[in-house]
C-alpha positions as CSV (number, residue, x, y, z in Angstrom):
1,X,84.7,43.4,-222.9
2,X,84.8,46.0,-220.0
3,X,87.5,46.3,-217.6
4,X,85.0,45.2,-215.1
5,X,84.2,42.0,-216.9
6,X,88.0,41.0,-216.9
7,X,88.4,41.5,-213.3
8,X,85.3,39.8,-212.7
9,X,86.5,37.0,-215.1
10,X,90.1,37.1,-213.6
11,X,88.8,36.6,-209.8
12,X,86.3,33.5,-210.9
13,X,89.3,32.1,-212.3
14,X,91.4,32.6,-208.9
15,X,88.8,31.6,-207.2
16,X,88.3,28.1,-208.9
17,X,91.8,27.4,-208.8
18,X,92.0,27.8,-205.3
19,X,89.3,25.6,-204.6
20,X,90.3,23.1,-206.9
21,X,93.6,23.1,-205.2
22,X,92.6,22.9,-201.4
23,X,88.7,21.9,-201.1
24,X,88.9,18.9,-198.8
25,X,88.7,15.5,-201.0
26,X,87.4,13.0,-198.4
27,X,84.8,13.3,-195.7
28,X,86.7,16.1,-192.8
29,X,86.6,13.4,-189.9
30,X,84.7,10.7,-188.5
31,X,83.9,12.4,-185.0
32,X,82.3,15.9,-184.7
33,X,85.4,16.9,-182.8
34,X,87.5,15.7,-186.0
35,X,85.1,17.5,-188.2
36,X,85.0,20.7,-186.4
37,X,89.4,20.6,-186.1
38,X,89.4,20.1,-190.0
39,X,86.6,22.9,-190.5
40,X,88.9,25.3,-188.4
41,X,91.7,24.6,-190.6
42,X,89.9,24.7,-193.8
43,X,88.2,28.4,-192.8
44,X,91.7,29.5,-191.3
45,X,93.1,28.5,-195.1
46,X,90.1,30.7,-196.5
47,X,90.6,33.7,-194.0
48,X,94.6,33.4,-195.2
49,X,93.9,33.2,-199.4
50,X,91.3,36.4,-198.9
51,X,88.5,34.5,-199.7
52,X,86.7,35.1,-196.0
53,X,84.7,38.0,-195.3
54,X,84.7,39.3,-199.1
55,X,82.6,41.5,-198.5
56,X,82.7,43.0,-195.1
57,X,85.0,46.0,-194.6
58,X,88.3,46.2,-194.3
59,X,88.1,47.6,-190.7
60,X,85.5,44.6,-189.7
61,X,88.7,42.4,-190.5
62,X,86.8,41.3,-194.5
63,X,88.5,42.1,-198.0
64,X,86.6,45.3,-198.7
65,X,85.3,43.6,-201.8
66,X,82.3,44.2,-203.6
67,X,79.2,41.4,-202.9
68,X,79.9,41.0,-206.7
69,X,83.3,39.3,-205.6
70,X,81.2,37.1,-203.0
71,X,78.3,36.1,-205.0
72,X,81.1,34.5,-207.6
73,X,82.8,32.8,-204.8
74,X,79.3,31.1,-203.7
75,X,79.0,30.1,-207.8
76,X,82.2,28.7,-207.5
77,X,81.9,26.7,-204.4
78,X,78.8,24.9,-205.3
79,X,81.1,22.4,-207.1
80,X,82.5,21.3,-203.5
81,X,81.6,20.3,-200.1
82,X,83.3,22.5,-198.0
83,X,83.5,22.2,-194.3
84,X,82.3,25.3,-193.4
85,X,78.7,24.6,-191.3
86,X,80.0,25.5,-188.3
87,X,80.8,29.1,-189.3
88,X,77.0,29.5,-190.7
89,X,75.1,31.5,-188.1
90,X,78.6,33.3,-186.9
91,X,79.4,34.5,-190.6
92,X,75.7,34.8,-191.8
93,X,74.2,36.6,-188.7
94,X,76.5,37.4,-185.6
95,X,79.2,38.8,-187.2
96,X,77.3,41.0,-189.7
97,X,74.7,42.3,-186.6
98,X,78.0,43.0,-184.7
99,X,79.6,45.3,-187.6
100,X,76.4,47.1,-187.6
101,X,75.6,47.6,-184.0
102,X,78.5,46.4,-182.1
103,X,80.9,48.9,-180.3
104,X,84.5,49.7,-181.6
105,X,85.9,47.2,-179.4
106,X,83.8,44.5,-180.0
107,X,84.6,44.8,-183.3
108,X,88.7,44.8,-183.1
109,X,88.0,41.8,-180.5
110,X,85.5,39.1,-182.2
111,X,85.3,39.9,-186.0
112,X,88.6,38.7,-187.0
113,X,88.9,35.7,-185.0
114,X,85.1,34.9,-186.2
115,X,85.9,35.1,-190.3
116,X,89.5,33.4,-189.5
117,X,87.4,30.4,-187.7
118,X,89.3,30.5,-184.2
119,X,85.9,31.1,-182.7
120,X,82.5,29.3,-183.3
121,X,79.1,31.7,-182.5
122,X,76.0,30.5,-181.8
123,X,72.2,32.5,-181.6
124,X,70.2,32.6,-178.3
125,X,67.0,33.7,-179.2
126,X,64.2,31.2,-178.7
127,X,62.9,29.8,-175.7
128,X,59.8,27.5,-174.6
129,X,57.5,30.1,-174.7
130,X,59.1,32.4,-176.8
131,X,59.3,30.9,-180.3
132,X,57.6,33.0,-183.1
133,X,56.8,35.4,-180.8
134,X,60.5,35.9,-179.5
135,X,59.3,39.5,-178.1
136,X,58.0,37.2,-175.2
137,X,61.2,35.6,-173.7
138,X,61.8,35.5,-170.4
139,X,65.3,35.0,-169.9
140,X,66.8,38.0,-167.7
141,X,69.5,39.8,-167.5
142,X,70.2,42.1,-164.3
143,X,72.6,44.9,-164.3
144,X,74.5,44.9,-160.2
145,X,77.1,47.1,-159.8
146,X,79.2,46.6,-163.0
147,X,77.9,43.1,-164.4
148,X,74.8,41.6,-166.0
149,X,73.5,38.3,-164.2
150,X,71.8,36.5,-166.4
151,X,69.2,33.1,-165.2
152,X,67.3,31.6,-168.0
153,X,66.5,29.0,-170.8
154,X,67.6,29.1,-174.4
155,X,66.2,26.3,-177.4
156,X,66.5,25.0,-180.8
157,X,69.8,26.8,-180.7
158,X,72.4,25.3,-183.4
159,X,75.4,24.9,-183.3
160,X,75.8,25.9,-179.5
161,X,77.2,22.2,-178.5
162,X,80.6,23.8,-180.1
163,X,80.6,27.4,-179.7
164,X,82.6,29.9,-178.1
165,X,80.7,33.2,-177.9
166,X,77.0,33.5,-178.2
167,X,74.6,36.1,-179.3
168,X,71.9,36.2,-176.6
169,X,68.6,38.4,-176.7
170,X,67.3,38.6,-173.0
171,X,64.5,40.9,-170.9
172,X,66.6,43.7,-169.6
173,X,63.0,45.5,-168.3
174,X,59.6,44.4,-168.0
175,X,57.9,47.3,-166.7
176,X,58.7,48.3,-170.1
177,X,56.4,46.5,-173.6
178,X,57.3,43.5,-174.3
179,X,59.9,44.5,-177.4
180,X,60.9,47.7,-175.7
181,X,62.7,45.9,-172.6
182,X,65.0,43.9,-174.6
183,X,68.9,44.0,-175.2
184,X,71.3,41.5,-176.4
185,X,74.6,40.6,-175.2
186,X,77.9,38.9,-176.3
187,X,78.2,35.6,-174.3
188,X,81.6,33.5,-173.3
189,X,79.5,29.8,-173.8
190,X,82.3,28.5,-171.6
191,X,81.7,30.8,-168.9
192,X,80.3,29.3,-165.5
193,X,77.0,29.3,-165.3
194,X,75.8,27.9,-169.1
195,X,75.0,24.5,-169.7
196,X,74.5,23.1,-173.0
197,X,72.2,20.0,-173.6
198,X,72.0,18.6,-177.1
199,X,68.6,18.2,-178.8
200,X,68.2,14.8,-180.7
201,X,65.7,15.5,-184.2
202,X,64.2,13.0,-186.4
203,X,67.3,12.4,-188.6
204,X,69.7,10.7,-185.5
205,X,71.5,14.0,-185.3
206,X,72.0,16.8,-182.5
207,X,72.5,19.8,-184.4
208,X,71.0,22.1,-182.0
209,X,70.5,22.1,-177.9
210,X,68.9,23.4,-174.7
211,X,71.5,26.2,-172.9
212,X,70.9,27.1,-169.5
213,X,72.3,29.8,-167.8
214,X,72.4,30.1,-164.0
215,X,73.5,33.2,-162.8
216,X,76.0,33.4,-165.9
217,X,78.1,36.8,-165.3
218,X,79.3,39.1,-167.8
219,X,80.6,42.6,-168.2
220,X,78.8,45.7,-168.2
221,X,80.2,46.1,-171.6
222,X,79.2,43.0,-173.2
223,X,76.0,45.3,-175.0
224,X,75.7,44.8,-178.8
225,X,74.2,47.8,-179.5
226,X,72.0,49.8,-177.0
227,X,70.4,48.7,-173.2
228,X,66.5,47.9,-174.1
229,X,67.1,48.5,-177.8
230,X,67.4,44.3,-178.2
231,X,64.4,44.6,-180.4
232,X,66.4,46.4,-182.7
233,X,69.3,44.5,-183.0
234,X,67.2,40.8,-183.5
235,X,65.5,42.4,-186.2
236,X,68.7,43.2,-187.7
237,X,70.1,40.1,-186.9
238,X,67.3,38.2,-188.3
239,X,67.3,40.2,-191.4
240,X,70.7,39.2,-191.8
241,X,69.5,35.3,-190.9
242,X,66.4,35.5,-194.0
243,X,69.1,36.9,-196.2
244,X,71.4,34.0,-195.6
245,X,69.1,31.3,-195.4
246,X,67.3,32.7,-198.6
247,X,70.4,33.3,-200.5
248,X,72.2,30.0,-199.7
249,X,73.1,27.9,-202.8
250,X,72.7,24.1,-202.0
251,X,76.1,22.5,-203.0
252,X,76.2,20.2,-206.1
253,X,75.2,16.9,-205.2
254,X,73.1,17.7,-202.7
255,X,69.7,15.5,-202.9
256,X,67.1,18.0,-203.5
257,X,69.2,20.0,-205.7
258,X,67.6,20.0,-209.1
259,X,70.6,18.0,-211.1
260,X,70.6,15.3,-208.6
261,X,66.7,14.8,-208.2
262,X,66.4,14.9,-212.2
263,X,69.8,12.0,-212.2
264,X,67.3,10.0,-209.4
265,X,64.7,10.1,-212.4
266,X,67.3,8.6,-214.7
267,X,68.6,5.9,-212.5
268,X,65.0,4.4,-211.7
269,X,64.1,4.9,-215.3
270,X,61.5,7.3,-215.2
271,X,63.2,10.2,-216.9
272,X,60.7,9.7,-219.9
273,X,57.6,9.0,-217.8
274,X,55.7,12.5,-218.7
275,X,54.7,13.2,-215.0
276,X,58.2,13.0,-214.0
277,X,59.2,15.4,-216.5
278,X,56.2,17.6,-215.7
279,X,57.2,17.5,-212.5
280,X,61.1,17.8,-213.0
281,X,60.2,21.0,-215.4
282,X,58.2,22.9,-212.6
283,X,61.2,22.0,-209.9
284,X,63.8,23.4,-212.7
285,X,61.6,26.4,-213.1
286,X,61.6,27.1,-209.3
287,X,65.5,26.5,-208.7
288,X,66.0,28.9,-211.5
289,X,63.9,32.2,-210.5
290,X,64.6,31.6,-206.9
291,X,68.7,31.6,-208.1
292,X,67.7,34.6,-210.3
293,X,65.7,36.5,-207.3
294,X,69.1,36.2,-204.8
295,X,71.5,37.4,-207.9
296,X,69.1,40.2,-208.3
297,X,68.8,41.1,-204.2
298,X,72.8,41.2,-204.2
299,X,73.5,43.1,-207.5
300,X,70.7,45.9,-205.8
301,X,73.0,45.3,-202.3
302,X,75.9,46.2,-204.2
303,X,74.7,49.4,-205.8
304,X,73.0,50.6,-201.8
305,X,69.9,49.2,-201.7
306,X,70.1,46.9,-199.1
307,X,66.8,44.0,-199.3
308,X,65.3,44.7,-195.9
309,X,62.4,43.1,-195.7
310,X,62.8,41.3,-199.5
311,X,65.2,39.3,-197.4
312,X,61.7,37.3,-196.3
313,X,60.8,36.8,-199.7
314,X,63.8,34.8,-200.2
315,X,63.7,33.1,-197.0
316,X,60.0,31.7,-197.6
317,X,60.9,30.7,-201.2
318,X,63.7,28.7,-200.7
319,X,61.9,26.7,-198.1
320,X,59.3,26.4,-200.9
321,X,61.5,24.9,-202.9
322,X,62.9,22.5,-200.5
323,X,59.6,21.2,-200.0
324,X,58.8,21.1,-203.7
325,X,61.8,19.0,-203.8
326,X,61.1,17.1,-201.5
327,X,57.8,15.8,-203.2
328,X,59.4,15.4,-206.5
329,X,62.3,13.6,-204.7
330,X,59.7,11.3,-202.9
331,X,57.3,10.7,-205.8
332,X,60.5,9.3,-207.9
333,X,62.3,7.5,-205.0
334,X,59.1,5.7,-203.6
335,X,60.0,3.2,-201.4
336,X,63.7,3.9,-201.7
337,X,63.0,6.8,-199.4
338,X,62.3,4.9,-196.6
339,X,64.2,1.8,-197.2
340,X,67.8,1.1,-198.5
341,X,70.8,-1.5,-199.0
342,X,73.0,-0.9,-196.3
343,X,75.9,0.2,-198.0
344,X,73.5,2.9,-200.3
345,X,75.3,6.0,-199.4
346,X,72.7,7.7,-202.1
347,X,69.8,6.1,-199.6
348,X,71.3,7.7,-196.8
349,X,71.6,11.2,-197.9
350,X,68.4,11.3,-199.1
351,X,66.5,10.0,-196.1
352,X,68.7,13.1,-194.1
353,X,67.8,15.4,-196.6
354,X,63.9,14.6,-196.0
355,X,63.8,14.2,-192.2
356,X,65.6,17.7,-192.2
357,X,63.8,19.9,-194.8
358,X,60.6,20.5,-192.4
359,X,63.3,22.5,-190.3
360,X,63.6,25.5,-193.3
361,X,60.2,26.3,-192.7
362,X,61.4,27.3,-189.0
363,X,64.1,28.8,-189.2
364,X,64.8,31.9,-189.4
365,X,61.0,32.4,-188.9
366,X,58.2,30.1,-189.6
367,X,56.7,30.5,-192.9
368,X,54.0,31.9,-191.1
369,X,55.8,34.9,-190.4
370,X,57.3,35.8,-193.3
371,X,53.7,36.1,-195.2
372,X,53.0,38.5,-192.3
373,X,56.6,40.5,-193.2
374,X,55.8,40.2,-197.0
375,X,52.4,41.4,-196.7
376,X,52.9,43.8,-194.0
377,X,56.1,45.7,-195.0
378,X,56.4,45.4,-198.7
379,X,52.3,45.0,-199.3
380,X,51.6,47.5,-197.4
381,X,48.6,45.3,-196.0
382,X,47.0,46.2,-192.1
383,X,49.0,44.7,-189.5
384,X,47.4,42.2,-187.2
385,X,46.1,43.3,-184.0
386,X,48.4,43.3,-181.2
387,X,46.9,43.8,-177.9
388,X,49.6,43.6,-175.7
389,X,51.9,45.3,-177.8
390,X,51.9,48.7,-175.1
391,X,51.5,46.7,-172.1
392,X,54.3,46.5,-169.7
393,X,55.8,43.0,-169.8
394,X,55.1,42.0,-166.3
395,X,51.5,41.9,-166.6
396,X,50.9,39.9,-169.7
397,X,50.0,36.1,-169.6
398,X,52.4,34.9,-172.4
399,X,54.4,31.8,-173.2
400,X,55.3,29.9,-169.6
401,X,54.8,33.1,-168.0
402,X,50.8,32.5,-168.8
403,X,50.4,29.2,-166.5
């Protein structure tokens, strides 16, 4: 056994016996206010035992760890249901995109308190025009004297109902093309001047919102990255996004994970029916190589070769899968997915699971466009034409700005 097996070995084994010792036993709260107070305790426990940020530097306010270190930690916590949504988009796209890009101080101010959990981010990319083709938002931002005033509309964004700082891409010059007039900006989402108005889906819940901002002010300084360079730091931050969404392992239990669909089957008594199995086989195949696929993309991370655009493969394929088990799921459950005893917990979490799969096929990027990323960038393949791609901003008839 090599030394690096043994400390691999030795940190699964600390790693286990933490969770085991403080993952939450019970349901964190009753009210999202209760859930989000015990989520901010359990990540401020994480940030203290060194298990947040394993892999971010040292001087980003992480553990300096290899992705090795975090890839056994996501193993490891599959076995619990750790209150941790709230710290998704913050840990998965705003805090990485500010260690690239951000300046010095930004760093030394938001990183730590971010990983620690004293401050909830949020993304403000899309608007009502501006969905897959983000390049034509019109939110803007105006530099007077020594502060941005920014008027606009932000939606679909998650998360933001309980946020403190924000990530928002808005149009910094439209004489310019449309992705050349861009810049992005740190937020305060509890600065006058932003209003946030939750978005009810299909499932009863309000996980993402409308924000409006009405001449919201912030500091000159409040740049991630460079003025009109926005372009570049969404792609960077959605790269980070694909890679997260892609790479996420769905905890144990969860109703389209492959163990629980295949215990369904047993329950209704159709483990032996051969299309079940058939179908159980192909979903087990599926799980497996997409599991496979992410180890691969973070073993290649770790020895410098970052997955770029690979992170798209990953993305689409776990929303694949979803779907896949949705079907499965559905074909076994029959009626049970729409109708359930009152008290059937497992009816519950399956109908959720359902009404909110559709979603991974949007975010992130429709499916749509991570074909044209797979078969543009790593292909090779002609690009669609893009006709307005030179023209300055003002002129084009896009999204609202086409009425």
């Amino acid at each position: 056994m090599s030394a690096d097996d043994t400390s691999g070995q030795d940190y699964r084994a600390r790693v286990r016996a933490w969770l085991q010792a403080n993952a939450p036993t019970v349901p964190p709260g009753d009210t999202p206010a209760e859930y989000l107070a015990a989520a901010k305790a359990f990540q401020a426990a994480l940030f203290d035992a060194g298990f947040a940020g394993i892999s971010w530097p040292k001087e980003a306010g992480g553990q300096g760890l290899s992705r090795t270190e975090q890839q056994i930690f996501s193993e490891e916590a599959v076995d619990f249901e750790l209150p941790v949504g709230p710290f998704a988009i913050g840990m998965g796209m705003c805090g990485p995109t500010i260690a690239d890009l951000g300046s010095a101080e930004q760093k030394a101010r938001y990183l730590a308190p971010l990983l620690r959990g004293d401050e909830v981010w949020c993304q403000l990319f899309s608007e009502p025009g501006a969905g897959s083709d983000v390049a034509s938002l019109q939110t803007r931002a105006v530099l007077v004297d020594d502060e941005w005033i920014i008027n606009g509309q932000k939606v679909w964004t998650t998360g933001a109902q309980w946020s403190d700082f924000g990530a928002l891409l808005a149009r910094t010059d439209p004489d310019r093309p449309k992705h050349a007039g861009l810049t992005m900006f740190v937020i305060d989402m509890h600065a006058p001047g932003v209003e946030v108005r939750p978005l009810r889906d299909m499932t009863g819940r309000a996980p993402f919102n409308e924000v409006y901002f009405d001449d919201l002010r912030i500091p000159a300084d409040a740049v991630i990255g460079q003025v009109n360079a926005g372009w570049h730091a969404a792609v960077t931050m959605l790269g980070h996004e694909r890679v997260s969404i892609g790479g996420r392992r769905r905890a144990r239990g969860n109703p389209l994970e492959f163990a629980a669909v295949a215990e369904l089957a047993r329950t209704r008594g159709l483990a032996s029916d051969p299309v079940i199995r058939g179908k159980l086989a192909d979903l087990y195949a599926h799980e497996r190589v997409l599991e496979l696929f992410n180890d691969r993309m973070v073993q290649e991370a770790a020895a410098g070769n970052p997955p770029g655009a690979r992170g798209s493969v990953a993305k689409l394929a776990g929303a694949l899968q979803v779907h896949r088990a949705v079907d499965v799921a559905g074909s076994i459950a029959g009626a049970g997915a729409i109708a359930w005893d009152e008290d059937d917990r497992s009816g519950d979490e399956l109908a959720l699971a359902i009404n909110s799969s559709p979603a991974l096929s949007i975010a992130g990027g429709t499916n749509e466009v991570q074909h044209n990323i797979i078969g543009e960038r790593i292909l090779g393949l002609p690009k669609e034409p893009q006709v307005d791609r030179d023209a300055p901003f003002r002129t084009l008839k896009v999204g609202t700005q086409g009425s």
